[in-house]
C-alpha positions in Angstrom: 61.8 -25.6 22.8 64.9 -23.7 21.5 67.7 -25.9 19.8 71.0 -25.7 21.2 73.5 -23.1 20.2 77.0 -24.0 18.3 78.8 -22.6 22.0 77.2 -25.6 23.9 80.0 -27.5 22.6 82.7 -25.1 23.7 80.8 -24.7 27.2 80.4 -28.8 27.5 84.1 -29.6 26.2 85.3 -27.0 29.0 83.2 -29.0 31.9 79.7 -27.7 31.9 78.2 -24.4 32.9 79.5 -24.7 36.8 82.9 -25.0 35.8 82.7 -22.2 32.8 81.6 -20.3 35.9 84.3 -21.1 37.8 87.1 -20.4 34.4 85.0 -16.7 34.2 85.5 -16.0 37.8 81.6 -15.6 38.6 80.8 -18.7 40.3 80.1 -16.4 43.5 77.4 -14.7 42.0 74.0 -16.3 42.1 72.4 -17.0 39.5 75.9 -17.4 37.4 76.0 -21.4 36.5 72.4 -20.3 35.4 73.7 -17.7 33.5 76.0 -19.7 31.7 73.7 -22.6 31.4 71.2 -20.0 29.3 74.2 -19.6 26.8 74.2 -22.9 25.3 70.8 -22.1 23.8 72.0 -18.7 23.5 74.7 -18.5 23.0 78.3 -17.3 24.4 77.7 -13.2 24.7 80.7 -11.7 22.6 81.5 -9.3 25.4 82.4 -12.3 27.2 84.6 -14.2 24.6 85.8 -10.7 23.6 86.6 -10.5 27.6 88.1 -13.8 28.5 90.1 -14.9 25.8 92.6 -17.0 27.6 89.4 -19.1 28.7 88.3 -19.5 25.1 91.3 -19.2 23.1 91.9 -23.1 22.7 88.9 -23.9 21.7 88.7 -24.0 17.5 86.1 -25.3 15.3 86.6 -26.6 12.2 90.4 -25.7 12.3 89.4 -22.3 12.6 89.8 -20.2 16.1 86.2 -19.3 17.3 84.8 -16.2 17.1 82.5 -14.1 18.2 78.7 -13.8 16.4 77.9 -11.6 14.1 75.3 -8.9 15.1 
């Protein structure tokens, strides 16, 4: 079983995968709340936080702003 990835916080402090849909503007398309579900083992692609950044923006970690993952 995979471990969760350091964005389940962020996608749990905003409300859980429905309502990150719903932030994102996909809820409409099926399979999204999966989608966003898969990230918190995943983790949050950076074309989305790279995307959205007035849905991720307040969320910091460790007094620093998050960022996207290194590839």
């Amino acid at each position: 079983m995979e471990s969760a990835h350091d964005h389940a916080r962020v996608i749990d402090e905003l409300g859980g995968p429905t309502r990150v849909a719903e932030l994102l503007g996909i809820i409409s398309v099926p399979g999204a709340v999966q989608r966003v579900s898969n990230w918190k083992r995943r983790g949050i692609p950076p074309a989305i936080l790279l995307h959205h950044p007035d849905v991720f923006r307040k969320l910091v970690s460790d007094g620093e702003p998050m960022t996207a993952p290194q590839i």
